[in-house]
Wavefront OBJ file of the C-alpha trace (Angstrom):
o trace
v 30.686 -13.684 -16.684
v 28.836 -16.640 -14.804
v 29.797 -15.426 -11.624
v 28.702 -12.139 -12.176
v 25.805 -12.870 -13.869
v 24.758 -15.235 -10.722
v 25.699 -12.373 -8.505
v 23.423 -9.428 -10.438
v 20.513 -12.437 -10.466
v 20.840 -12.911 -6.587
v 21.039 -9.186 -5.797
v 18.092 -8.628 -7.909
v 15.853 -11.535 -5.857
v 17.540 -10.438 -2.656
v 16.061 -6.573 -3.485
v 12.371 -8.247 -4.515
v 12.377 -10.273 -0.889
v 13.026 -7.167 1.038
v 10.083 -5.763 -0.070
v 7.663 -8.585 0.272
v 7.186 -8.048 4.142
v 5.850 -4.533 3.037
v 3.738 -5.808 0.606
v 2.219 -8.575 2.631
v 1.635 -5.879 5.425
v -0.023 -3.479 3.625
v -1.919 -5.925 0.936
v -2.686 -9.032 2.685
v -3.122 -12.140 0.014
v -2.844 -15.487 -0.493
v 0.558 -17.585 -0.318
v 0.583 -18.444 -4.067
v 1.535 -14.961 -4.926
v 4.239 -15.585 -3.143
v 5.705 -18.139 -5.157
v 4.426 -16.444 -8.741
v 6.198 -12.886 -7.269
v 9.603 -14.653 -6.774
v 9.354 -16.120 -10.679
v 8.652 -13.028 -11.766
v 11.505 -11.349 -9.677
v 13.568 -14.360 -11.113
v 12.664 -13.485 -14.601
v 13.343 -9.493 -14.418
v 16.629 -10.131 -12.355
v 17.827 -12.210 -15.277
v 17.085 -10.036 -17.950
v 19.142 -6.977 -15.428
v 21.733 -9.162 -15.180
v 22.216 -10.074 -19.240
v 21.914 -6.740 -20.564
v 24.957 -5.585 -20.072
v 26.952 -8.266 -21.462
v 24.919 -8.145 -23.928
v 25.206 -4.151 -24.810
v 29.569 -5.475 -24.422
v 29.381 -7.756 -27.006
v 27.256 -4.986 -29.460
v 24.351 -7.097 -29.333
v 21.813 -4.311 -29.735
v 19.051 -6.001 -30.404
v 18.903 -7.200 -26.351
v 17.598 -4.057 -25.884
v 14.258 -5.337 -27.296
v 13.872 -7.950 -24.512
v 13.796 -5.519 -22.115
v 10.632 -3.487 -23.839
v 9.031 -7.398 -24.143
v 9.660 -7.638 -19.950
v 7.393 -4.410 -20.095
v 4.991 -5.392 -21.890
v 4.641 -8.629 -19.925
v 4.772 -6.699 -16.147
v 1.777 -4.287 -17.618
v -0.261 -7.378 -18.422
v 0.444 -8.865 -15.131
v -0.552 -5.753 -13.614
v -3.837 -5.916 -15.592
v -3.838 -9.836 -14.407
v -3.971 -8.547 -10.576
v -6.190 -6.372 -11.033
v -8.810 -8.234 -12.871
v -8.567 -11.030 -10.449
v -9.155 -8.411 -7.362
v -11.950 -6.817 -9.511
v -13.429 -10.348 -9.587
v -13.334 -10.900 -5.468
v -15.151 -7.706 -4.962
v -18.705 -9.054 -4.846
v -17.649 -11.698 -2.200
v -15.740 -9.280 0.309
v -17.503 -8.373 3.561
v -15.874 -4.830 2.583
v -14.632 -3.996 -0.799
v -11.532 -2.957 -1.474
v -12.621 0.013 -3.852
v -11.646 0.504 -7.021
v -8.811 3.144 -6.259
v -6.552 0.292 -4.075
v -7.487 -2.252 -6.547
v -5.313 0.046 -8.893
v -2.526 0.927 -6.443
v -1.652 -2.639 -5.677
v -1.429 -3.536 -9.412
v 0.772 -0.352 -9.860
v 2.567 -1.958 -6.844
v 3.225 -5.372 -8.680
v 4.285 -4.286 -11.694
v 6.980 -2.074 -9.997
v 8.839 -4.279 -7.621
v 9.450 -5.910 -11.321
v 11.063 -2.865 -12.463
v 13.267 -2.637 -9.104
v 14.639 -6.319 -9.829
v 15.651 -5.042 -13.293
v 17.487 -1.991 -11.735
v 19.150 -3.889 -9.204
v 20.422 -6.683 -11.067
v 21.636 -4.230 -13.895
v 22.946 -1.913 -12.005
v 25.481 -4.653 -9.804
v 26.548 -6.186 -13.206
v 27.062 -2.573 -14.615
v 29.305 -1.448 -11.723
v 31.119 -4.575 -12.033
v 32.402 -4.414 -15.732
v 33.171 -0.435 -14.472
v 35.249 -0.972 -11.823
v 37.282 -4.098 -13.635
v 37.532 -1.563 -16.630
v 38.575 2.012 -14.700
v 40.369 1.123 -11.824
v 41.764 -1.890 -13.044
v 40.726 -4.223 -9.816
v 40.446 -7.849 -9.120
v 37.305 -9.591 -10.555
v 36.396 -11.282 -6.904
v 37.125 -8.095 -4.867
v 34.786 -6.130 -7.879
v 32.363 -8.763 -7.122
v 32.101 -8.106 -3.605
v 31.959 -4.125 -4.130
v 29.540 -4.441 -6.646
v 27.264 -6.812 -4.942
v 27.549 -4.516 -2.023
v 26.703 -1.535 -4.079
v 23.912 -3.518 -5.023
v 22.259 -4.125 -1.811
v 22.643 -0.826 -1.309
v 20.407 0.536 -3.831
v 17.981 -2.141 -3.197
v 17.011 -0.643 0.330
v 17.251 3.166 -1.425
v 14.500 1.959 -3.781
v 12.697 0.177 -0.984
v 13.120 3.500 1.483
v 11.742 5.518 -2.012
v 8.576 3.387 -2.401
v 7.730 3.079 0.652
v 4.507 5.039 0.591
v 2.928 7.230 3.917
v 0.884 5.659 6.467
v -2.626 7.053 7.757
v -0.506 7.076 11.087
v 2.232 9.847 9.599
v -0.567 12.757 8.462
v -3.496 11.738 11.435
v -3.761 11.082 15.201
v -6.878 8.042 15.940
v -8.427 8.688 18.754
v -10.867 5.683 20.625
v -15.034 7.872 20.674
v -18.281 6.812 21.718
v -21.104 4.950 20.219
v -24.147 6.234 20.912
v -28.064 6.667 19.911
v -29.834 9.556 19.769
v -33.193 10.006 19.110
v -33.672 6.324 19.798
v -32.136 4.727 16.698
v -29.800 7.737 15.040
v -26.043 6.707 15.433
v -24.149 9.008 16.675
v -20.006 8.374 16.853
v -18.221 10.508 19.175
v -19.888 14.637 18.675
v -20.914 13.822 14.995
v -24.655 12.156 14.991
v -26.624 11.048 12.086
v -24.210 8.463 10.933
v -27.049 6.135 9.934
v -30.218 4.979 11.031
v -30.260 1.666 12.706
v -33.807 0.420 13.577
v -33.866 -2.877 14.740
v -33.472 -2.640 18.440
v -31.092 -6.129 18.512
v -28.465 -4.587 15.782
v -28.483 -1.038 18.184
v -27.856 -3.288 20.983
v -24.791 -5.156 18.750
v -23.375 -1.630 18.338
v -23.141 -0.837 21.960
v -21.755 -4.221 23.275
v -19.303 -4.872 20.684
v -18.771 -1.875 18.214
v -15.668 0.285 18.448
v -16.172 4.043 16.960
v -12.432 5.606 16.364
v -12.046 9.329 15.033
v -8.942 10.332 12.558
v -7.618 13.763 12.834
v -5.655 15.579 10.639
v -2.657 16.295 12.189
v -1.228 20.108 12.122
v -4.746 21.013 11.550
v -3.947 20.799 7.991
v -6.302 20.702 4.801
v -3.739 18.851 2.919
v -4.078 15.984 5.600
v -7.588 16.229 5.725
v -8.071 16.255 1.875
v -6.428 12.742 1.943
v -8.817 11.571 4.393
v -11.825 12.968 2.410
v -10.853 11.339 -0.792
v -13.289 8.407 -1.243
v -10.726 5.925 -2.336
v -8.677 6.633 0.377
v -11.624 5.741 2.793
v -12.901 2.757 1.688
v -8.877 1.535 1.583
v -9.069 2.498 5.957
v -12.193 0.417 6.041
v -10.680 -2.767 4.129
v -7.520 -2.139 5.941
v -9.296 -2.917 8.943
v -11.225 -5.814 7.529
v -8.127 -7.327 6.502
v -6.702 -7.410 10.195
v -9.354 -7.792 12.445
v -12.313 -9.161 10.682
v -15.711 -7.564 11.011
v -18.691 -9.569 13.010
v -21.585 -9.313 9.915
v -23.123 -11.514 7.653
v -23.721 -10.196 3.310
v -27.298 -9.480 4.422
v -26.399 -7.386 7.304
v -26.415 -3.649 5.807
v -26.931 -2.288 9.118
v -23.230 -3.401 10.282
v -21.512 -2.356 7.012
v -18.794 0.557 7.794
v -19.763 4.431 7.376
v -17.213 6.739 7.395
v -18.182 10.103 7.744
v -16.631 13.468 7.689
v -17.219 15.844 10.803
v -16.688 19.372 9.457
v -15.768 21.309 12.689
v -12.075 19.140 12.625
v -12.508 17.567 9.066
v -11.946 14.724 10.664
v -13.279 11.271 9.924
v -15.364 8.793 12.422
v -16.108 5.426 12.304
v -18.630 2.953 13.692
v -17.036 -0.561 13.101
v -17.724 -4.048 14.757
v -14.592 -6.669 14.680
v -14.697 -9.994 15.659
v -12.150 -8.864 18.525
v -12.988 -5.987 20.646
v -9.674 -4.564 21.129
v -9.147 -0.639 20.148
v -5.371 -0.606 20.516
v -5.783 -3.634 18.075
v -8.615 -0.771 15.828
v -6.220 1.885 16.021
v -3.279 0.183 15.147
v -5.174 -0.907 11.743
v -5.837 2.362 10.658
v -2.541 4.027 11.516
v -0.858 0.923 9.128
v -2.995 1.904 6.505
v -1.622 2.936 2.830
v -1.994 6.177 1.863
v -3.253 5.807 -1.880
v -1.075 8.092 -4.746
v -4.539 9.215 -6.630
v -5.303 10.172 -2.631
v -2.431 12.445 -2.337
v -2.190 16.388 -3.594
v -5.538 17.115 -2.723
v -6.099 20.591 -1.529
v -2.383 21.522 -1.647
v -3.599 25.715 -2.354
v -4.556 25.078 1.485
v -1.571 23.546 2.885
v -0.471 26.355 4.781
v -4.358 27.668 5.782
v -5.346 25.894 8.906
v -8.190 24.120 9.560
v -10.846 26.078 11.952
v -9.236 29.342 10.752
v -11.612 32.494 10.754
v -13.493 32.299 7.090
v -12.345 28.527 6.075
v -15.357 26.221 4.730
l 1 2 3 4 5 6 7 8 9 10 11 12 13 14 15 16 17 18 19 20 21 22 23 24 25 26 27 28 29 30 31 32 33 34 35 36 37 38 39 40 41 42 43 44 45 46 47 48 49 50 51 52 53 54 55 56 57 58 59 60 61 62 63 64 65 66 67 68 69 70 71 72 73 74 75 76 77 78 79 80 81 82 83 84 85 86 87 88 89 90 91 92 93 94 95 96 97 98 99 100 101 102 103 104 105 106 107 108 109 110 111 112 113 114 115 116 117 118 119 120 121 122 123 124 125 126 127 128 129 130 131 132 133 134 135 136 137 138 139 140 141 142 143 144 145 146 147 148 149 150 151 152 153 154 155 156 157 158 159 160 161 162 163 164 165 166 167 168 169 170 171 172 173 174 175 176 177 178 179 180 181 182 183 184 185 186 187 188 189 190 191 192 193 194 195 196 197 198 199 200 201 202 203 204 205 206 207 208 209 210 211 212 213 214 215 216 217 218 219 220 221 222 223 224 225 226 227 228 229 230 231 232 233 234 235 236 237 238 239 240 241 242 243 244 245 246 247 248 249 250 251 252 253 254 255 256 257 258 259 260 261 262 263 264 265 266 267 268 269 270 271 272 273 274 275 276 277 278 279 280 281 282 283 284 285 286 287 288 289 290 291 292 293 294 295 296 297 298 299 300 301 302 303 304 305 306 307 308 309 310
């Protein structure tokens, strides 16, 4: 059993590490949630790789442990997002309330996956040994194998859609019309910027980008539209390339804005690096939210521009 329970614990680790590259792509943090994601992955691979020993030797009430892991990975998942909730009023740009939920979803799954992992290898294990009648070391090796390779199924399922796999981002113009009314690529009005010296800031160092739906289609352009969704593009791009504003600089702050002859979406933004392969590369990375998704779906098939559409 030690052997096997050592195996189902490592698999179950070995399935959380895979995934923290994703996470730390898409939800940039701080390195002690590194360490306090690998204890947790530590404590959910154990409790994978006991159960079923446990359920052999008819202790039932093992089961109960697993509904006490629950509990705890919800309240973690309230613990992240309380303490994102509480670094809202000091971000440049926010997060938004609607990522702030779909990272602590995020957290408290990956626990979950360690669990299935880990359970499943140990399961598979006592299977073989008992139905085909194998050698415990080569069962350990098939299992463990099996193992991994449900790990990077689970990571391939929860991998979510990037901005880049539903819209094209295209490099526009910044531009003023009517002295101080912004104006990003064809869509003017943006905002009204009135100090000559923050106009001027706009046009030496601001970047305006424009995201398309791709296939012209509403579905893709109902994502973009959903406020959530936005104000995740706008952090995403925080997060990676900084943006060149102090608190008490509303005039730099991020408006994206919907232009109704592509429902499309442009955006005026200033990073501390003027590099628009760097710009679009940001958005493309960025998460597309689950509360964003399923929006419009009547319209998938009625293309955008068509004779009669809103």
């Amino acid at each position: 059993m030690d052997k096997i329970f050592l195996v189902g614990l490592t698999i179950g680790l070995l399935s959380r590490i895979i995934m923290l590259n994703l996470d730390q792509r898409q939800y940039p943090t701080q390195p002690n949630i590194l360490l306090s994601q690998l204890v947790l992955a530590f404590v959910a691979s154990s409790l994978g790789a006991l159960l079923v020993p446990a359920l052999r030797a008819r202790s039932y009430t093992s089961i109960t442990f697993l509904s006490l892991a629950a509990e705890q990975f919800r309240q973690v998942r309230e613990n992240r997002r309380n303490t994102l909730q509480n670094l809202e009023d000091v971000q440049l740009v926010q997060r938004g309330e609607a990522f702030i939920e779909e990272i602590a979803r995020t957290y408290e799954v990956r626990n979950y996956m360690c669990i299935i992992t880990s359970l499943s290898t140990v399961g598979l294990h006592y299977l073989i040994i008992s139905e085909f009648k194998l050698n415990s070391n080569i069962s350990l090796i098939i299992s463990a194998c099996c193992g991994l390779l449900l790990a990077f199924i689970l990571k391939k399922m929860l991998q979510r859609e990037s901005i880049g796999d539903i819209a094209d981002v295209v490099p526009v113009e910044i531009t003023f019309v009517d002295e101080c009314i912004m104006q990003v690529g064809e869509l003017k009005g943006i905002t009204n910027v009135g100090l000559k010296a923050d106009r001027d800031r706009y046009l030496s160092k601001g970047l305006g980008i424009e995201i398309i739906p791709k296939d012209k289609s509403y579905s893709n352009a109902g994502i973009l539209m959903d406020p959530g969704q936005r104000q995740t593009i706008l952090y995403n791009i925080y997060s990676r390339l900084g943006i060149l504003k102090e608190k008490d600089e509303p005039s730099f702050y991020p408006l994206p804005r919907r232009n109704p002859k592509k429902e499309s979406l442009v955006i005026a933004y200033i990073p501390v690096e003027k590099d628009i392969d760097k710009l679009i590369q940001a958005v493309k990375s960025c998460p597309i939210l689950s509360s964003a998704k399923g929006k419009n779906l009547s319209l998938k098939n009625y293309p955008i521009g068509k004779k009669g559409s809103a």
